[in-house]
GUDO-375328 format. One record per residue: residue in one letter; x, y, z of N, C-alpha, C, O, CB in turn. Coordinates in pm, whole numbers, plus 50000, padded with zeros to 5 digits. Glycine has a CB too. Example, Ala and Ser with C-alpha at 12.3 -4.5 7.8 and 13.67 -1.06 7.14 Angstrom:
2
a513194943150780512304955050780513204967050780514244966850846511314955350905 s512854977550708513674989450714512905000350787513415011450804514084994050572 
***
This chain:
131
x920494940450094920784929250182922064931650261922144927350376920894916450102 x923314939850193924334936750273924104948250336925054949550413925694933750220 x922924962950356922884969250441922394965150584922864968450693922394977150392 x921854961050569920464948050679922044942350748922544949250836918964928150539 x922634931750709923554926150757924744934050824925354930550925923864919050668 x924964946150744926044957450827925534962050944926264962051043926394971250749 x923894967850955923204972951085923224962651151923324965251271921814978651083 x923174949951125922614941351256924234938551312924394938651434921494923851211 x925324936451230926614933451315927314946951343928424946551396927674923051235 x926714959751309927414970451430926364970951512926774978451600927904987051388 x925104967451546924524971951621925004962651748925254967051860923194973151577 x925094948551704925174938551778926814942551845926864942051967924884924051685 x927814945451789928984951251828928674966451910929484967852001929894952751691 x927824976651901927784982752000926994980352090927294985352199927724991951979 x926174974952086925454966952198926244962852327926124967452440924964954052138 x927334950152264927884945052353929244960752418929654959252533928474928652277 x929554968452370930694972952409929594984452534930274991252610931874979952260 x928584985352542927514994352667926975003752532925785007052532928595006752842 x927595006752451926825017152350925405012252284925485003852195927825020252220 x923955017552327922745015652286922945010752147923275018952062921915027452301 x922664989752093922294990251996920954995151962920654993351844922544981151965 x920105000652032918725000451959919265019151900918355026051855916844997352099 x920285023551905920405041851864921105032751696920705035851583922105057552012 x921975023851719922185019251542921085019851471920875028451386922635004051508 x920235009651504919185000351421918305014251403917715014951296918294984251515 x918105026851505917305039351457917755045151371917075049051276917075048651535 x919175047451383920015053651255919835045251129919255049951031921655054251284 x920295034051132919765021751012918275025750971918235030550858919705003451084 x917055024851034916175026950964915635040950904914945042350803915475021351021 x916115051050992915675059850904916725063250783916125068550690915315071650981 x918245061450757918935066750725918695058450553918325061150438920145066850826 x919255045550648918835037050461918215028950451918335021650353919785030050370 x917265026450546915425020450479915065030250457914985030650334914115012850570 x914645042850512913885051350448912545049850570911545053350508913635046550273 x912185046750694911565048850779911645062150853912625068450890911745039750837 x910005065450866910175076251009910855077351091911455066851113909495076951087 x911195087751175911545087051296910675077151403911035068151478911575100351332 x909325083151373908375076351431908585059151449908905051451540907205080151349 x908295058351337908395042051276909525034751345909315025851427908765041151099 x910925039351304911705034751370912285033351488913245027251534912095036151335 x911275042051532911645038551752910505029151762910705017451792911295056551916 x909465033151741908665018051719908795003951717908404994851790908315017251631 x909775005151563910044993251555911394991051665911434979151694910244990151399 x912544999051738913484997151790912874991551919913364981351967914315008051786 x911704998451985910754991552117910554973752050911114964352106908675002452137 x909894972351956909304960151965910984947151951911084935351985907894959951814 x911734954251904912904946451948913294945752073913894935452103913904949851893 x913124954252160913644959352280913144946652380913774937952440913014975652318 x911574950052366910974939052407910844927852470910674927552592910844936952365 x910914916652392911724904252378913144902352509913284893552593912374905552205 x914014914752478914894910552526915234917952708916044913552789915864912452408 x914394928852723913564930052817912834921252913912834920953037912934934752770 x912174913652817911574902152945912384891553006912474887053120910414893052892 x913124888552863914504876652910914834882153032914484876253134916114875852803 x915514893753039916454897853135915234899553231915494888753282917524911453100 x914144903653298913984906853416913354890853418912444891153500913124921753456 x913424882253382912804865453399914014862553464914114860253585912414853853245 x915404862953338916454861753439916944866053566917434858053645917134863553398 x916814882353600917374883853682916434885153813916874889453920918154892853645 x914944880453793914154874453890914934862753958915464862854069912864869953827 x914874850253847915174837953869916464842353944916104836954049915254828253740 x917524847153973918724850354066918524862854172919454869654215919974853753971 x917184864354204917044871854274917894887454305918134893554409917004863954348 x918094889154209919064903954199917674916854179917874928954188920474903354012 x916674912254160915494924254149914824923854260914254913454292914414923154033 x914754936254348913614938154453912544942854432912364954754457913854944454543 x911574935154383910024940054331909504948954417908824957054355908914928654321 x909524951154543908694956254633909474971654640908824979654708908594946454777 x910564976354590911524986354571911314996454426911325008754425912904978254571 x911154987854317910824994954190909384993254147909114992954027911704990154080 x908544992354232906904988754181907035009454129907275013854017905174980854376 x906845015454224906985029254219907915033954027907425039753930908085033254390 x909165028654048909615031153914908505026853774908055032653675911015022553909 x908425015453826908275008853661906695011053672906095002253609908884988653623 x905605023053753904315026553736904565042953639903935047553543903485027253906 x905895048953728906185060053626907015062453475907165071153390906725067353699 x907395049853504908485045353367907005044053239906955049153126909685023453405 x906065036653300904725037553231903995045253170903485044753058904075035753282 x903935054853277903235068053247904065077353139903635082053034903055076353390 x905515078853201905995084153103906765081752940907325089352861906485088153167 x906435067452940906035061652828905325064452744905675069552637905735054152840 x904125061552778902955063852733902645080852688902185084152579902075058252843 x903005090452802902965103952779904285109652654904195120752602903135110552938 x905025103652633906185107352584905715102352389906185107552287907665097552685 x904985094352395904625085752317903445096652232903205094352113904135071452401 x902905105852287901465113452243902525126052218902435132552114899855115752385 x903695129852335904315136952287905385134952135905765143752057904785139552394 x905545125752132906265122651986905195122251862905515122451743907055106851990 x903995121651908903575122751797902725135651735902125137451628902995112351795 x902995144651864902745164151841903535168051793903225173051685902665174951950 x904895168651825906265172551763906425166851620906975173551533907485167151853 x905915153851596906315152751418907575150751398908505155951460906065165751324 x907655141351292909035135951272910305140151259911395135951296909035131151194 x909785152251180911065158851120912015166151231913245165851231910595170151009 x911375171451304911435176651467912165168351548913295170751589910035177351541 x911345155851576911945145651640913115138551588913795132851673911075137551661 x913525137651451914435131851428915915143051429917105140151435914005124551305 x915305155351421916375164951427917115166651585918215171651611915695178951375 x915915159551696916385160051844916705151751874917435151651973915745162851936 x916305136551792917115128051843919045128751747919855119551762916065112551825 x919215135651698920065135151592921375143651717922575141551733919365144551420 x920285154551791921585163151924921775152952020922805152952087920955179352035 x920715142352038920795132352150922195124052174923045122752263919695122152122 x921885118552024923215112452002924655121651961925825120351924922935102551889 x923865129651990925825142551940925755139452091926325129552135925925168651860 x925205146152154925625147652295925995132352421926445132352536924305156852348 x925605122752345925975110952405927215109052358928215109452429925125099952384 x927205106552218928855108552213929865113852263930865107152287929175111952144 x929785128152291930245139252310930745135152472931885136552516929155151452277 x929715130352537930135127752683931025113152671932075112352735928645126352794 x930635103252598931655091052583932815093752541933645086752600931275081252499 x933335101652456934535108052433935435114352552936665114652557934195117652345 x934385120152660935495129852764934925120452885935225122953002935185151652785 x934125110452851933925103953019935225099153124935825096153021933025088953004 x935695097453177936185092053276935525084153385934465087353438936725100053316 x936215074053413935445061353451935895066353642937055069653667936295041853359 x934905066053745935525071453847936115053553906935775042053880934315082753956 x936905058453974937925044354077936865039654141935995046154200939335049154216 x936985026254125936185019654282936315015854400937065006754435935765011254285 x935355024554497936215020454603936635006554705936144996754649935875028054667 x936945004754759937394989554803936514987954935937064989355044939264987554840 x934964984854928934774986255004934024967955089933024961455116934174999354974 x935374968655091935834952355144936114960155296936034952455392937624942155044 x936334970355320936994970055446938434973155441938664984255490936824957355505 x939544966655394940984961755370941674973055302942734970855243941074948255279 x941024987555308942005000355252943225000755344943134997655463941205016555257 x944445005055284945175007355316945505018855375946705021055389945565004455258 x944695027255415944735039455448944645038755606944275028255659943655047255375 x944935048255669945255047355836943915049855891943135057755837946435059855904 x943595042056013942045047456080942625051656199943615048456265940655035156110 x941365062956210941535073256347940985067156450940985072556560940845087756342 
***
């Protein structure tokens, strides 16, 4: 019980800081439930879900999504879903959990040396001289 409760409040804590909670709750299930690799991206989608629809309901309702712009994305986001999905299940767990295991070295690895680039001011109002 108090493992359940530790995954859900770091996941929920890296969540909010931009770090993927659904890479916790994968580590959580295979590490100490004892789930597949398989299993546990599975189950990390059907959480995903849910909170997936919230957000594009929401950010319909404020008009921040141009449907007529990502129809193209979200037909190949599909496909390669779906294809990625037949591919996870040729490769086999042990495989897959050993690649998702460099995934997250290497996400780390870049959050550690990222640098955030400046934004530019593009109000117009730089202080810089025009020709």
């Amino acid at each position: 019980m108090i493992w359940s409760f530790t995954a859900a409040f770091f996941t929920g804590i890296f969540a909010s800081l931009g770090v993927g909670g659904g890479m916790i709750l994968i580590i959580y299930l295979t590490v100490f439930a004892g789930f597949s690799q398989l299993e546990a991206q599975g189950i990390n989608l059907i959480f995903f879900i849910p909170i997936a629809v919230l957000s594009v309901i929401m950010h319909t309702k404020n008009k921040l999504i141009e449907w007529k712009k990502i129809i193209l994305s979200i037909i190949t986001g599909v496909v390669f879903a779906v294809g990625g999905t037949f591919i996870a299940e040729l490769i086999g767990s042990p495989l897959l959990r050993k690649a998702f295991a460099v995934f997250i070295l290497l996400v780390g690895i870049k959050e550690l040396f990222y640098k955030p680039k400046e934004e530019d001011d593009s109000s117009g109002t730089q202080d810089s001289p025009q020709g």
